[in-house]
N, C-alpha and C positions, 0 to 999 in steps of 0.2 A: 798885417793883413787888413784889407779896406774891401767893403761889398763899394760897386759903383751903380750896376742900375739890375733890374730881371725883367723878365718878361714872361709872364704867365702864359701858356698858348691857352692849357684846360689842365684845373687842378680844383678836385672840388666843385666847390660855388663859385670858383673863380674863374674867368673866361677873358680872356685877348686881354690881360693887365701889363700894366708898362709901371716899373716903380724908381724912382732915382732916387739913389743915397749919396749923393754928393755933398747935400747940406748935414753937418753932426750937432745936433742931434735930429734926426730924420722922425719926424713926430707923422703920425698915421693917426688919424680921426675918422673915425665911420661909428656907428650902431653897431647894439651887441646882436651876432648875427650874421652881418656883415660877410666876416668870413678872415678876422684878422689873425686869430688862430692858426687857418688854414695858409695863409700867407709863411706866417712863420716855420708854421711847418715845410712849404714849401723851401724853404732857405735852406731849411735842415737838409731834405732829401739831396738839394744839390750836389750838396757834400759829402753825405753817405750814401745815396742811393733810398732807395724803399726795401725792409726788409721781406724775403720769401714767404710764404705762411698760407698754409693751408685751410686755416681757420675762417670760416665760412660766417662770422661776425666784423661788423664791421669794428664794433668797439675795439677789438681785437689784433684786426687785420686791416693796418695801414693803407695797404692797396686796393681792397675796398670803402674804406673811408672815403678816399680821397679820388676812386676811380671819378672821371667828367660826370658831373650829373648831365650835362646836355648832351654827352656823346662828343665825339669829335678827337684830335688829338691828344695824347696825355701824357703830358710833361711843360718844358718851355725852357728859358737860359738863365742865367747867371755869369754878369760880369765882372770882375775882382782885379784886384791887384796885390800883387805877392812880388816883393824881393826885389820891388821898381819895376817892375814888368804888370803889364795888364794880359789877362786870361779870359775865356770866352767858356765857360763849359755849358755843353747842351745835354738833356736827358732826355729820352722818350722812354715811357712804362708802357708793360704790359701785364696779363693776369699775373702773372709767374718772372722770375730774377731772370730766369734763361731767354726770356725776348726783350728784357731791356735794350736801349741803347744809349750809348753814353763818348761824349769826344771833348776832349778839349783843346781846343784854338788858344796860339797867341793873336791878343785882338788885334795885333796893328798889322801883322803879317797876313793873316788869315790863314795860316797853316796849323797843323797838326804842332801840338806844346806835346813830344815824345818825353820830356822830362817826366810828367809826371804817370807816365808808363815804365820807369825802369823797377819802381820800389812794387812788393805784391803790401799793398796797403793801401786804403783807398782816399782820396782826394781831401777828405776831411782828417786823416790822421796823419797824411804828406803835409798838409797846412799847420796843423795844431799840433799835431804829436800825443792824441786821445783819441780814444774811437767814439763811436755814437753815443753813447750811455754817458759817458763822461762828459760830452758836450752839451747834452740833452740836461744833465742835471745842472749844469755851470753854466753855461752860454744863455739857455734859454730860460728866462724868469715869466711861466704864468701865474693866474692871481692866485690860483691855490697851493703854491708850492714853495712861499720864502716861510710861512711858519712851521711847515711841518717838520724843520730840523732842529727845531730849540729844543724839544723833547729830550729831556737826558742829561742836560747842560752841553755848552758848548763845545767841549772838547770834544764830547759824545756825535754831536750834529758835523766836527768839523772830520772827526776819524771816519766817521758813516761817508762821508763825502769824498773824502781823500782815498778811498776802498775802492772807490769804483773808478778813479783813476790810473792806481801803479799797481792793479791787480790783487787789491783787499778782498774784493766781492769773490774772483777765484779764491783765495786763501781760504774762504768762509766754507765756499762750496766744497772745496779739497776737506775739510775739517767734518764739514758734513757729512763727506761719503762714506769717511774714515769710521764715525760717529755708528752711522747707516751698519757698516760693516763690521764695529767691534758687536753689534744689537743682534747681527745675524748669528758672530760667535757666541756670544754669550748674552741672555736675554738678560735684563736688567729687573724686571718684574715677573716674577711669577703669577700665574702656571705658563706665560709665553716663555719658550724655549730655545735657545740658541746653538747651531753645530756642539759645539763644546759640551751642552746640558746635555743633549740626548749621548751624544758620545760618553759621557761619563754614567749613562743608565744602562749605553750598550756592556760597556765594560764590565760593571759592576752584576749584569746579569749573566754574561759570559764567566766570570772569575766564580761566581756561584756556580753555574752548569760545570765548570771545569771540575773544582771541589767535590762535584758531588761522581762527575765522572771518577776522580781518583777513587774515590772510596767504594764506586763499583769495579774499578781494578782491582781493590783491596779484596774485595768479594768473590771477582770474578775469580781469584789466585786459588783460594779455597777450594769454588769447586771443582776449579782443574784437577785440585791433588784429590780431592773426592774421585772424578769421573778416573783419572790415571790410575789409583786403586781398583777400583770397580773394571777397568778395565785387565790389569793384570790378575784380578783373581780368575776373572771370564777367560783369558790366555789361559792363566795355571791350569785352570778345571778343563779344558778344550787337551792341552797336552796330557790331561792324567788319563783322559779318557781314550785318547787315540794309543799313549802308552799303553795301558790294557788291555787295550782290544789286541795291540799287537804282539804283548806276549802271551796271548790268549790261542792269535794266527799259530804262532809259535808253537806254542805245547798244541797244539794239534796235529801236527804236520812231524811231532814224533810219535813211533811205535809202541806200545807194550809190549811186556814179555810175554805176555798172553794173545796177542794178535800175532807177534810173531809166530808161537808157535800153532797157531790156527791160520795164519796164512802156507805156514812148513807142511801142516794136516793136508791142506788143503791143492796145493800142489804137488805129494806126493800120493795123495788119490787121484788124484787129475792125470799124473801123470805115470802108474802105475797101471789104469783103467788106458789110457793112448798106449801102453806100449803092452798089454794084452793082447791086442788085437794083432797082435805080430807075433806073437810067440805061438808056436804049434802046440796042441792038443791044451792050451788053456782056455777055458769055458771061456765062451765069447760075453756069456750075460753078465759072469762077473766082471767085464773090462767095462762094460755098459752100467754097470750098477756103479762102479769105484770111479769111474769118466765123471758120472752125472754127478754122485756125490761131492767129488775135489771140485765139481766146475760151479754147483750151486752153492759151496761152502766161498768161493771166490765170488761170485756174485754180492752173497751176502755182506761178507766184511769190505766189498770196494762201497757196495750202496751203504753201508753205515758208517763208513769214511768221510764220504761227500755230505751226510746228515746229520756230519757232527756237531751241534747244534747245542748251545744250552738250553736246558727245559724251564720252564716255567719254573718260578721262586729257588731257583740256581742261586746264590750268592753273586757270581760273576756278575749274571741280567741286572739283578736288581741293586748293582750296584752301578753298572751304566745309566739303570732309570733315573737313580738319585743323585747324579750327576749332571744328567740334563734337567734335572727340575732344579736342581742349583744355580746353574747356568743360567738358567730361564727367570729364577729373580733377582740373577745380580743382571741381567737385562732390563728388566722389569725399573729397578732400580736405578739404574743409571739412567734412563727415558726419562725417570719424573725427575730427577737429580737437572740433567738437561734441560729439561723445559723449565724450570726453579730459575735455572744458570740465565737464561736466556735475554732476559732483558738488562741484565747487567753488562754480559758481552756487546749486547746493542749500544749502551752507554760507552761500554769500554772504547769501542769499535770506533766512535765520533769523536773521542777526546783529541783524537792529531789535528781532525777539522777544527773544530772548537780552538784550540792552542794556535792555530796559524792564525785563524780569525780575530782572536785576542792578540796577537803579536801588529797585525794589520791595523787593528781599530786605535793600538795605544801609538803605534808611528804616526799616523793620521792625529791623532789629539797632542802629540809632540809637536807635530808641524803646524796645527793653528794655534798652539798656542805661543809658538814661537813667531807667528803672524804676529797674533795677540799683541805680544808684546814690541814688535815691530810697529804696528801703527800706532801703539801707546804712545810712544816715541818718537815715532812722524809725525805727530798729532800736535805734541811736547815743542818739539821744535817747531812746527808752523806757528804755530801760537807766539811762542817766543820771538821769531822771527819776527809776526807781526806787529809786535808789541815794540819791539826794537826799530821796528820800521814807522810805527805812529808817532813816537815817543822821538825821531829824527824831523818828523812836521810839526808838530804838535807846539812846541814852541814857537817859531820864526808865524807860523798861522793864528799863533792867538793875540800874540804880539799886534801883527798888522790886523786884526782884527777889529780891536781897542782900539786901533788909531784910527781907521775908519769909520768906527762909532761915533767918537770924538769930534770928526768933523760934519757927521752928520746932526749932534747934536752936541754941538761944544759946552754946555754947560751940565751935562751928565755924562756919568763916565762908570763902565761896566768893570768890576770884580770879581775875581776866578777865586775860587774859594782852593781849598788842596783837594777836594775832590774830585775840579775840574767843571762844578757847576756854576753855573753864569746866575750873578748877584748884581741889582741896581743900586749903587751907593745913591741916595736921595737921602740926605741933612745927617749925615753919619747911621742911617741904617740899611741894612742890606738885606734888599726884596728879592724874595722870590722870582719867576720868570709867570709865574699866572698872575703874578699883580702890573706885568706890563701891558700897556693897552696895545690893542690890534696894531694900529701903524707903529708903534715902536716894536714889537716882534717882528714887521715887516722889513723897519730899517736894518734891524737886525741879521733879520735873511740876507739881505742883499748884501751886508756887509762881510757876512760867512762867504759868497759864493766870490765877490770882488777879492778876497784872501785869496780862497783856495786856487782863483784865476793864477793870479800874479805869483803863489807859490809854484804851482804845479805845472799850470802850462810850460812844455819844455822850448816850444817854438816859435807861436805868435800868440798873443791874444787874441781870441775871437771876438767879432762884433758883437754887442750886448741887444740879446734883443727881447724885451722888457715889454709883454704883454698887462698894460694895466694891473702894476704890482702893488699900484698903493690906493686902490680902491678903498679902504679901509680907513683912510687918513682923512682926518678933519683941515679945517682951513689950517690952522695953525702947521701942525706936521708937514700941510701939503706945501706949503711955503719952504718949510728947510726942506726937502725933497728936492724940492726944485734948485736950493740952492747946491746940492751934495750932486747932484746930477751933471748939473752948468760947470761945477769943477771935475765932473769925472770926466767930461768931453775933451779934454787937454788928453788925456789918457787910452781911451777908448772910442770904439765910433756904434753908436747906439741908434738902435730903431723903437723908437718907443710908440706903444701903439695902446690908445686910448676910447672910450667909446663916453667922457663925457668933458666936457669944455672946462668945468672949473681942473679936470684934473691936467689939463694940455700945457705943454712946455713954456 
């Protein structure tokens, strides 16, 4: 893949710019200021576009950055060459992704290049086979960013790098959420609390409530055979009472020998006196006197029939009184008994809720901990995975790594210790990486990102574009620089952009 020229219409501080990359190495000289950053960046967006972003900073928010400071259109073109064929793509931005526009021409036809509409991936990953992140770490070299991957030693700087190409940086994030989510289950530091923790306080207060519900079953059993007693004696003494009364009915409702024969008196003067008054020359007064007498001797014994009554301190009475005041304290008795019982039964009463609830909470802590243990182990093998998959670059990248060094500085040569830290063999001893000077951690950088190029890129190499990277370099260093550069241009087609003379190609 070859850049051939752009044309800036409004990007930035940049206005109606025309740039030709035909010559390699394409050296750019201006003041810092300028706006050669911005240039670069322009190259980038060609390729991925400008990302959406609501973020109302421009540090933040590329499409603000870069909105025209003079106004006027914003975008411009990009001409390239891919696969022997030259391409024409045009951009125009707006606030927002959804009024972009974007076409690409074949440049000699002037039609519509439909190829690179079939794939849903966008122009810079159709090219390269990386998306933005990837490119933006590897393609584009500004001043502050070839050291800040020595950190850790190099295997470290070259796995950080190779992550955000074949989806490491996912792998991390995946790891992370897992992370996030086992912290939710189970908290790691006390008193913060995880699903799992509080589930195991619900339980454990639920199995107490349960516990203490059995033993008021245990209670409540009791006073049922209390009250069930209490209540059969109240039955018994209810039937001893209505028993008595009713052979009481009973022997009343027979006769004496003595009523009988005072009922016998009494209807045969009643009826001795009615049948005088019939009979000739029997004194009329005595039918009248033996009448009244039979009829009031009948009177008498019907009315103390009906008022047969027991009298006061009768044995019978007073033994229905002491029956009902019986009755009346095994009543009495079983009320306070009842109200004793009462709050146990309420306990009793909640133990099937309580027991479902416990049955609920302990499936619920089966099932996350059965999560638990699932992303322990998703977690187990991503890691693995990744490990297996650093551990497949890691080699062939550190290899070309060193050789690259080599020929940036052929008379020293970098040593990987086993733990993967980058060591300077200088007169058989081996320094550290804070005993390397600025421009040699820069050579360095550059020679990290030229590996990771040439390992990773799946499709083409992109153009190298080398925002003033070795600012840092004295005369000496700047000289091999320039000669490691001058052989990378067989290789690569670079834009190097500089803001001072001694440091220009």
């Amino acid at each position: 893949m070859k850049l051939i020229a752009c044309h800036i219409e409004n990007f930035g501080r940049l206005h109606a710019c025309d740039f030709d990359f035909s010559h390699n190495p394409t050296s750019i000289f201006a003041p810092n200021g300028w706006g050669k950053s911005t240039l670069a960046a322009f190259l980038k967006s060609m390729f991925y576009g400008l990302p959406d972003c609501r973020v109302k900073s421009a540090e933040s928010n590329a499409r603000l950055k870069y909105k025209p400071w003079q106004g006027g259109v914003y975008g411009g073109s990009l001409t390239f060459e891919f696969g022997g064929r030259r391409y024409e793509v045009k951009r125009l931005f707006s606030d927002g992704a959804k009024g972009d526009d974007c076409k690409i021409y074949d440049a000699v036809t002037g039609l519509i290049a439909t190829e690179f509409f079939t794939l849903q991936e966008s122009l810079g990953e159709r090219l390269f086979g990386v998306d933005e992140k990837g490119y933006e770490k590897l393609a584009y070299l500004p001043q502050d960013a070839v050291e800040s991957r020595l950190d850790g030693g190099l295997q470290a700087a070259l796995l950080r790098s190779q992550e955000s190409l074949d989806g490491g940086e996912d792998v991390e994030g995946a790891v992370a959420a897992i992370e996030a989510e086992e912290k939710w289950l189970r908290a790691k530091r006390k008193p913060a609390k995880g699903r799992l923790d509080v589930l195991d306080e619900e339980i454990f207060a639920l199995e107490k409530e349960i516990f203490e519900g059995k033993e008021a079953e245990t209670i409540c059993a009791k006073y049922e055979r209390t009250l069930a007693e209490l209540d059969a004696k109240i039955e018994e003494s209810r039937k001893e009472r209505t028993r008595a009364y009713q052979e009481r009915q009973t022997e009343q409702g027979k006769l004496s020998n003595k009523e009988v024969f005072l009922w016998a008196v009494a209807a045969l003067l009643f009826g001795i006196g009615l049948t005088g008054i019939f009979i000739p020359n029997f004194p009329w007064y005595v039918s009248l006197i033996l009448g009244l007498v039979g009829g009031a001797l009948g009177v008498v014994l019907f009315v103390r029939r009906k008022k047969n009554l027991p009298m006061a301190g009768s044995a019978w009475l007073d033994g229905l009184t002491a029956g009902e005041g019986w009755e009346n304290r095994l009543f009495a008795e079983r009320q306070q008994t009842l109200l004793a019982a009462q709050p146990y039964f309420a306990a009793g009463q909640k133990l099937g809720v309580l027991q479902e609830e416990l049955q609920r909470k302990r499936e619920e802590k089966r099932a996350l901990e059965r999560r638990a243990q699932d992303l322990s182990t998703a977690k187990s093998l991503l890691i693995e995975a990744k490990r297996r998959t650093a551990g497949d670059y890691l080699q062939p990248l550190t290899e070309r790594c060193r050789a690259l060094f080599t020929k940036f500085y052929p008379q020293k040569a970098i040593v990987l210790t086993a733990e993967g830290e980058v060591r300077l063999d200088e007169a058989g001893a081996l320094r550290e990486g804070a005993y390397y000077s600025a421009g040699m951690r820069a050579a360095l950088g550059i020679c990290i990102r030229l590996a990771l190029i040439e390992t990773l890129f799946k499709r083409e190499f992109p153009p190298l574009i080398l925002d003033d990277p070795f600012v840092d370099m004295d005369e000496e260093n700047m000289r091999l620089a320039k000669g490691f550069l001058q052989a990378l241009q067989k290789e690569y087609q670079i834009v190097y952009l500089t803001c001072h003379e001694s440091r220009l190609l």
